[in-house]
C-alpha positions as CSV (number, residue, x, y, z in Angstrom):
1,X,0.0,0.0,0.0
2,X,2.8,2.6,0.3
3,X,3.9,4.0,-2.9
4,X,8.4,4.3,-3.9
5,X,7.3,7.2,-5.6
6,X,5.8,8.9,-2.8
7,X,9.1,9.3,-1.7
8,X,11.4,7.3,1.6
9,X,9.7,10.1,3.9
10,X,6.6,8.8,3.2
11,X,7.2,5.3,3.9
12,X,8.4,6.6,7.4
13,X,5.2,8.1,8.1
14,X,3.2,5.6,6.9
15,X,4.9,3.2,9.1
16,X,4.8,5.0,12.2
17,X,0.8,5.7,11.3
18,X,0.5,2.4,10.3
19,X,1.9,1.5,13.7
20,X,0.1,3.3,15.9
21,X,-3.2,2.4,14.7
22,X,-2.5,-1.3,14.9
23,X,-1.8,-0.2,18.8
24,X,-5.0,1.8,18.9
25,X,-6.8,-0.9,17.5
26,X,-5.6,-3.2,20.4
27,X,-5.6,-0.9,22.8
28,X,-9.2,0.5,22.4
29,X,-11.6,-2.6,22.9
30,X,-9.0,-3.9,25.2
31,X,-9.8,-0.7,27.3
32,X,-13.4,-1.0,27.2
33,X,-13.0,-4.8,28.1
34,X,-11.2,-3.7,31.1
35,X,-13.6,-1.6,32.5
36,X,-16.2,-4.5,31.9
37,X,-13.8,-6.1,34.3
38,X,-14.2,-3.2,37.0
39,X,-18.0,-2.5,37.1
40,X,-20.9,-4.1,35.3
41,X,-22.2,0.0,35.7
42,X,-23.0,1.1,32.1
43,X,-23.2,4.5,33.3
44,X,-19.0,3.9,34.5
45,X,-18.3,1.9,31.2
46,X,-20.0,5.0,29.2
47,X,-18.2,7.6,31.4
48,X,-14.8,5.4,30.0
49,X,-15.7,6.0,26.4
50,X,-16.4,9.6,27.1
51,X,-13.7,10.3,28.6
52,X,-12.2,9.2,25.4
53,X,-14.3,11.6,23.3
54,X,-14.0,14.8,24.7
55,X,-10.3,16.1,24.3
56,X,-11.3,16.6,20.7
57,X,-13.6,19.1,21.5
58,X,-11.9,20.7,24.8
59,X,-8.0,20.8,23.2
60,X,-8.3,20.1,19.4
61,X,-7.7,24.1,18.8
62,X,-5.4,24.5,21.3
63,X,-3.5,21.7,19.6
64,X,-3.9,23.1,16.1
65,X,-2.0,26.3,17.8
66,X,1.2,24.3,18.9
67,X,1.3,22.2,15.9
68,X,2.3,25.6,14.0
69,X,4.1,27.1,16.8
70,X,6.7,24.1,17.4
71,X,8.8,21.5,15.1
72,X,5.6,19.2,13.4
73,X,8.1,16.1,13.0
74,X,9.6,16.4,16.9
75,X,6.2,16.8,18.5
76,X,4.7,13.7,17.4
77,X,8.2,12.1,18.0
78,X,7.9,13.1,21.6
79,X,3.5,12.9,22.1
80,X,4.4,8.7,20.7
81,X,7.1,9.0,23.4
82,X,4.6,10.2,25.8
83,X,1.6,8.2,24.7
84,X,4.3,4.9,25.2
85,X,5.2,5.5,28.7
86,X,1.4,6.3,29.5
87,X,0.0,3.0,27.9
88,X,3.3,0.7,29.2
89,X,2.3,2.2,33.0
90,X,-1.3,1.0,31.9
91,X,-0.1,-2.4,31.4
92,X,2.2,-2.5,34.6
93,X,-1.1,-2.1,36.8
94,X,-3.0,-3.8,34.9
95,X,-0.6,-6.5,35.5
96,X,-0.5,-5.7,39.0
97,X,-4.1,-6.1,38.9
98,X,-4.2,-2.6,40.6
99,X,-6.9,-0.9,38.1
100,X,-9.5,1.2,39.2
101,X,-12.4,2.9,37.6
102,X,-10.2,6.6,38.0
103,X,-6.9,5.0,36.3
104,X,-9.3,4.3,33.3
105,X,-10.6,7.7,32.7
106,X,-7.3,9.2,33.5
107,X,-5.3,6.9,31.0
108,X,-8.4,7.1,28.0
109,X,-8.3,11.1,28.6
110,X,-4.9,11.8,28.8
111,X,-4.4,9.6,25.5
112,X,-7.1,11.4,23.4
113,X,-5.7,14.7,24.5
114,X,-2.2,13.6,23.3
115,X,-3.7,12.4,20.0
116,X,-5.3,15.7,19.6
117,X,-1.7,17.4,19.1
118,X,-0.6,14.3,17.2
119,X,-3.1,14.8,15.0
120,X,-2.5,18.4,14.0
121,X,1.0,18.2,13.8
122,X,0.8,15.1,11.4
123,X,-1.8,17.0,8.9
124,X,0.1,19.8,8.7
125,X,3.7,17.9,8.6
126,X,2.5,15.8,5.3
127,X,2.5,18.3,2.5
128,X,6.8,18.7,3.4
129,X,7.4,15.0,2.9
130,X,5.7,14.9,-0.6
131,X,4.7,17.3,-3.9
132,X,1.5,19.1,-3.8
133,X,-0.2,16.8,-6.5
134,X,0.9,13.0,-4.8
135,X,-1.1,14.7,-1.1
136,X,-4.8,12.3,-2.7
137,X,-2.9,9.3,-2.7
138,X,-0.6,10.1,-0.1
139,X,-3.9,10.5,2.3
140,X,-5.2,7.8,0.5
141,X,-2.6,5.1,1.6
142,X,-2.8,6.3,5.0
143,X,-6.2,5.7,5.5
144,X,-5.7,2.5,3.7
145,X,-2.8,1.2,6.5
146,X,-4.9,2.3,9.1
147,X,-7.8,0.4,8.1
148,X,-6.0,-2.4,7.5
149,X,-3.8,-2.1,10.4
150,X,-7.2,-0.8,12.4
151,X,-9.8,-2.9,11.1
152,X,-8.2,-6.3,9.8
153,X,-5.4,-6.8,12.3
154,X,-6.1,-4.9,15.5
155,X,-9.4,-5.2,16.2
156,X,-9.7,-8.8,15.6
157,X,-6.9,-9.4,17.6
158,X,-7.4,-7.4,20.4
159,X,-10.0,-9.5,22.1
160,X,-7.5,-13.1,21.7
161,X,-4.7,-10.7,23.2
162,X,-6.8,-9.8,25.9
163,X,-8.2,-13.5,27.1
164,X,-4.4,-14.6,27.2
165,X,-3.3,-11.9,29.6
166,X,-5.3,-8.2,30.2
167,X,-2.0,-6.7,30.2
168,X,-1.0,-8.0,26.4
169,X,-2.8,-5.8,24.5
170,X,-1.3,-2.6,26.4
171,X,2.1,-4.0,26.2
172,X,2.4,-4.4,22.3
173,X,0.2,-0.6,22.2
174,X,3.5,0.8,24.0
175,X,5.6,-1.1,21.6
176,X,3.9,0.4,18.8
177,X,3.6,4.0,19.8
178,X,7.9,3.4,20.4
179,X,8.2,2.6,17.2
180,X,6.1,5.2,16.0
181,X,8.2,7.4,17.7
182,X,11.7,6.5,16.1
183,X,10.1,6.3,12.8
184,X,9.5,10.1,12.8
185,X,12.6,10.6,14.3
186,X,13.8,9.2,11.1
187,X,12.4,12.3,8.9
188,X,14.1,14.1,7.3
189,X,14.0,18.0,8.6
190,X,11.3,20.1,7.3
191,X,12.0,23.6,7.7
192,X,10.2,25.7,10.4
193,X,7.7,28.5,9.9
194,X,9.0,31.4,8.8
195,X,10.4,33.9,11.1
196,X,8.0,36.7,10.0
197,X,5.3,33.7,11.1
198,X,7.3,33.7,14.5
199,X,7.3,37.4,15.0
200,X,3.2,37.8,14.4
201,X,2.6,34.9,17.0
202,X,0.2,36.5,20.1
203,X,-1.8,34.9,22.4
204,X,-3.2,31.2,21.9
205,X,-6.6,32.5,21.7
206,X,-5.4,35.3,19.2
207,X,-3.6,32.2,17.3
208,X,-6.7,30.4,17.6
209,X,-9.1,33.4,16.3
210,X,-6.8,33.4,13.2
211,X,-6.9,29.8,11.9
212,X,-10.6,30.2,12.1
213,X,-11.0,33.5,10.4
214,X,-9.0,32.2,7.9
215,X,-10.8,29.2,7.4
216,X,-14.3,31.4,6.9
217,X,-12.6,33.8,4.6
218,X,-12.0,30.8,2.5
219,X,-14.8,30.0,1.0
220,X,-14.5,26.9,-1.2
221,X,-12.7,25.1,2.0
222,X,-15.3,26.6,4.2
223,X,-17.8,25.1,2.2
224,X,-16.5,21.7,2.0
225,X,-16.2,21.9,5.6
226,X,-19.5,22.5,6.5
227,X,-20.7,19.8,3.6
228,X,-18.5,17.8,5.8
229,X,-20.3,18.5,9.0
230,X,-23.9,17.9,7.5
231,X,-23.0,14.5,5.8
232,X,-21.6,13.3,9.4
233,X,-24.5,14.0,10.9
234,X,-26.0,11.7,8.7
235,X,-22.5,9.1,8.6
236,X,-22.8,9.0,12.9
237,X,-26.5,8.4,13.0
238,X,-26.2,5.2,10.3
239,X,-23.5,4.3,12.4
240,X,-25.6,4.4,15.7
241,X,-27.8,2.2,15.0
242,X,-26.3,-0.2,12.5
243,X,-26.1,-3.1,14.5
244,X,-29.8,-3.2,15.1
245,X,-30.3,-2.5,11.3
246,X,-28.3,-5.2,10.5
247,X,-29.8,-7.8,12.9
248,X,-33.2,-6.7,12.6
249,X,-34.4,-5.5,8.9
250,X,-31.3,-6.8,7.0
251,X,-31.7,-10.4,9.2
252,X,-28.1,-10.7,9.3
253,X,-27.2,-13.6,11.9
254,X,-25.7,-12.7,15.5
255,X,-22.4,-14.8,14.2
256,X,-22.5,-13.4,10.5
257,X,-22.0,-9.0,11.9
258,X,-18.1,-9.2,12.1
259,X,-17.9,-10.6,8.3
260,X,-21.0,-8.0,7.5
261,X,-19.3,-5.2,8.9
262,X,-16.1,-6.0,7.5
263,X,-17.6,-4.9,4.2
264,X,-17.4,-1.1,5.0
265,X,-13.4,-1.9,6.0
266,X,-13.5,-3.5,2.8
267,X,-14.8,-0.5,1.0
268,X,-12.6,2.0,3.0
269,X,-9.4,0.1,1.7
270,X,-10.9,0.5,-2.2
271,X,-11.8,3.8,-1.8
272,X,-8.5,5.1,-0.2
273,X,-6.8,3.4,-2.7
274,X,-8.6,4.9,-5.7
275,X,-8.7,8.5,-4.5
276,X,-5.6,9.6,-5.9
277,X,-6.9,7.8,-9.4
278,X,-10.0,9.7,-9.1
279,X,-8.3,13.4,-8.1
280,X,-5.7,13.3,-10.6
281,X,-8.8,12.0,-12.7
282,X,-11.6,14.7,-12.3
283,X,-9.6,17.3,-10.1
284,X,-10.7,17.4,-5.9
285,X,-13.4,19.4,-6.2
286,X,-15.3,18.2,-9.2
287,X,-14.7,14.7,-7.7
288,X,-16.1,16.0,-4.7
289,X,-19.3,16.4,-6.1
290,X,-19.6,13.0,-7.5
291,X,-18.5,11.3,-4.1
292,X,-21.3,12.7,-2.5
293,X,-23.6,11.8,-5.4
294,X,-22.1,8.0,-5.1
295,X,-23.0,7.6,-1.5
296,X,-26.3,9.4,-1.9
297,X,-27.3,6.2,-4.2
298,X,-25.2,4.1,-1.9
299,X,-27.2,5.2,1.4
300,X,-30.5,5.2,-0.5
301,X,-29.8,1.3,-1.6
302,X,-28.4,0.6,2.1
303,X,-31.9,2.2,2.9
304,X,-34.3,0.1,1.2
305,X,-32.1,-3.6,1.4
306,X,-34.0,-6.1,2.8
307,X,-31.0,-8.6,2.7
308,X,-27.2,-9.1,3.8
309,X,-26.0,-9.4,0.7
310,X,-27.1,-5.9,-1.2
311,X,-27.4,-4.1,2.3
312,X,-23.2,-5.5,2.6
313,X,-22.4,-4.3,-1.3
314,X,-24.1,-0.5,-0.2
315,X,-22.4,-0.4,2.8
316,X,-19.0,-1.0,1.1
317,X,-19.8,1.4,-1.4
318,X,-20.8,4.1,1.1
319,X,-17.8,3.2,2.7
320,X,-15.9,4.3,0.3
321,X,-17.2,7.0,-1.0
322,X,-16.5,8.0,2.7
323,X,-13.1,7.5,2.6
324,X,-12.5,9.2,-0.8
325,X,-14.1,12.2,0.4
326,X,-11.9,12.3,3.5
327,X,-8.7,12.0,1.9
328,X,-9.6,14.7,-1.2
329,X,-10.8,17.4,1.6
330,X,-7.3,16.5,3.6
331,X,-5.3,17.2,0.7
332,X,-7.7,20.2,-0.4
333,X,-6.5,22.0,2.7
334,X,-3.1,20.8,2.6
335,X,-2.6,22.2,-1.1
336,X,-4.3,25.7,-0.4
337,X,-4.0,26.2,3.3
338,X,-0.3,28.3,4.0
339,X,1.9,26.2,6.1
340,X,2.3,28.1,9.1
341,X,-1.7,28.1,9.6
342,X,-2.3,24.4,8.7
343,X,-2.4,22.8,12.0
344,X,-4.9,25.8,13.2
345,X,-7.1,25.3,10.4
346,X,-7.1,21.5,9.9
347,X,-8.0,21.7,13.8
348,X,-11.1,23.7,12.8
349,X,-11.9,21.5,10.0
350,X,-12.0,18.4,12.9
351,X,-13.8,20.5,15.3
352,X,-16.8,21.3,12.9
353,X,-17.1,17.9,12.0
354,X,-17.1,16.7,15.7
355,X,-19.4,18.9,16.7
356,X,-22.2,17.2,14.5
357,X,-21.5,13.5,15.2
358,X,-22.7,13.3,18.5
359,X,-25.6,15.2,17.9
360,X,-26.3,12.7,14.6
361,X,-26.1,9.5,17.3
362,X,-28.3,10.7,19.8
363,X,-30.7,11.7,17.2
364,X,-30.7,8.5,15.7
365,X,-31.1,6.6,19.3
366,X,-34.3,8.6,20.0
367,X,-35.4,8.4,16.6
368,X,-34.6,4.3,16.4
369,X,-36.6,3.9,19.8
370,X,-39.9,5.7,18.9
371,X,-40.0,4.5,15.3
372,X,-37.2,1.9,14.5
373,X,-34.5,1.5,12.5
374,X,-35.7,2.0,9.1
375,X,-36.6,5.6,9.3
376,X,-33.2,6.6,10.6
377,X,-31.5,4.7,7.7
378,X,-34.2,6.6,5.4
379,X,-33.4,10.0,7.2
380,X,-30.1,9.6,6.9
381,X,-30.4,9.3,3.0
382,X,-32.5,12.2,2.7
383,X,-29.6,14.0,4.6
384,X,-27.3,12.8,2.3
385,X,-29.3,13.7,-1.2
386,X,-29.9,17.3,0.4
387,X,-26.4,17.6,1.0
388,X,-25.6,16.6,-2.4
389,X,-27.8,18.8,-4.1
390,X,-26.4,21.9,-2.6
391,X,-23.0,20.7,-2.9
392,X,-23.6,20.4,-6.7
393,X,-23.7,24.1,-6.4
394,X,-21.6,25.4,-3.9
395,X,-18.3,23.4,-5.7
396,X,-19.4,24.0,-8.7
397,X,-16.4,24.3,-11.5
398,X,-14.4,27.5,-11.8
399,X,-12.4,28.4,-14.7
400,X,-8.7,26.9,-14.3
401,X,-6.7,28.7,-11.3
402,X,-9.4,30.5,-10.4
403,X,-10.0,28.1,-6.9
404,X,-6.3,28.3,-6.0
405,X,-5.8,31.9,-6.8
406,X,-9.0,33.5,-5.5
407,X,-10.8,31.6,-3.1
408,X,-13.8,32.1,-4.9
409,X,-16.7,29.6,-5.8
């Protein structure tokens, strides 16, 4: 899945991603089989998984600010540093058989709010390592390691790991993020921002203030980023309730779900590997527009299957549509964004997103328990083909340049 022509910086990266996913992907069941261990309180299990959630929301910003103020390639050398020693004392008390309901939310908070600075250093670190027109595949390979890595190896792993010995799956997470870490160590130098950058730095809220104003005043990517916030209200509510879906109106058996929802990892892979094809292809935004249309008809078929097999094919196909439209938006902002503001305004980007997807589940858990399932997945295509229509206009073509130079839709 990595590329030689992408370059020997690239392969790094994709390693150490690649490698701290597959830790993720133990690590993240494990955690939640762990607290079942603790407390049969669903209320203290929930309270885990939140704890896990919110650092997005509290600190992404702040770490979009510090991922343009400091060295991209050392600070996600030393937050895998960081994140290592945090999961390996996980794993010693585990061991110890010393946990307690307060070392879990400690450990699953702290981590997400390390992985929020991770994150926006890593978006804004990617367009050094490789040319402006290999960033759709580049993002596209990532996202295929990680669901590989994620999906395929971790996940199905993780719960093996975990009945040999509740320590195992932490132990190997700290392995990973250490490797992780010496793999970026292993990049080359990227040069820093610009001393005039330097000398307008103010306050962190200032700092914050101008990654989003910047992010308005553009209005293509403002555009796509909103798009992106409507669809995932519609992409969190599907996934809410698509056990339930697939159990109860798709009749898929108890046994069968893992293989079932294997199909959207399945379709993640295809579609991260094709969105380069499809960019250099169509051009971003153009192929933008026809992503959205392809999962419209995806969702709507997902909608009205009565049957594993083409409620499975939709479901891949949605899938990747998904992907594809997450890597092209990446690389959008990576190719127009200036360097010394992309970890601010990638960190917006996130936070508009996040901000829907809770609000899409808990919609589609009310909506699921007075009416069912099949109204949410029918909802949820409407969402889509609304979101399509309008996006069939807002990113509609320009003349050649005119996007890059201008801004303008």
């Amino acid at each position: 899945m990595t590329s030689s022509a992408l370059g020997r910086d690239f392969r790094l990266l994709w390693s150490a991603a690649v490698s701290s996913r597959f830790g993720d992907a133990l690590r993240t069941p494990a955690l939640a089989l762990l607290a079942a261990t603790v407390t049969r309180d669903p209320r203290v299990i929930a309270a885990v998984t939140v704890a896990g959630q919110l650092p997005p929301l509290l600190f992404g910003l702040l770490g979009g600010v510090y991922a343009d103020r400091w060295d991209r390639r050392r600070t996600m050398a030393v937050v895998d540093g960081v994140r290592a020693a945090v999961v390996a004392a996980l794993a010693v008390v585990v061991a110890l058989n010393r946990i307690s309901v307060l070392v879990l939310l400690v450990a699953a908070f702290l981590l997400a709010t390390l992985g929020t600075l991770f994150d926006s250093a890593s978006f804004a670190l990617l367009p050094a390592l490789v040319p402006p027109d290999a960033l759709p595949r580049a993002n596209g390979r990532l996202q295929a390691g990680a669901a590989v890595a994620g999906g395929f190896l971790g996940a199905p792993a993780a719960g093996v790991l975990f009945a040999v010995a509740p320590a195992l799956p932490f132990a190997l997470d700290a392995v990973t993020f250490a490797a992780a870490a010496l793999l970026v160590l292993a990049l080359s130098p990227v040069p820093a921002v610009s001393a005039g950058a330097a000398r307008r730095r103010g306050s962190v809220w200032s700092e914050i203030v101008e990654g989003l104003r910047w992010l308005r005043a553009h209005r293509p990517l403002w555009r796509v980023t909103v798009l992106a916030a409507a669809s995932n209200l519609a992409i969190s509510g599907i996934i809410a309730v698509l056990v339930l879906y697939a159990l109860d109106v798709l009749r898929v058996p108890p046994a069968g779900y893992g293989l079932f929802a294997a199909a959207a990892i399945v379709g993640g892979v295809a579609g991260a590997l094709g969105a380069g094809r499809l960019a250099a292809w169509l051009g971003e935004v153009p192929a933008l527009r026809v992503v959205l249309a392809v999962e419209t008809v995806a969702l709507a078929g997902f909608a009205l299957a009565r049957h594993p097999l083409p409620g499975g094919i939709a479901l891949a196909v949605f899938a990747a549509g998904t992907v594809v439209w997450n890597s092209l938006c990446a690389s959008y902002g990576q190719r127009h964004v200036p360097s010394e503001l992309l970890g601010r305004v990638g960190a917006a980007q996130r936070m508009v997103g996040l901000l829907t997807a809770p609000l899409g589940a808990a919609l589609a858990g009310l909506a699921a328990a007075a009416y069912g399932t099949v109204p949410v997945a029918g909802a949820a295509a409407g969402t889509f083909a609304l979101v399509t229509v309008v996006a069939w206009r807002a990113l509609r073509p320009v003349a050649p340049g005119v996007l890059s130079r201008s801004g303008a839709v």
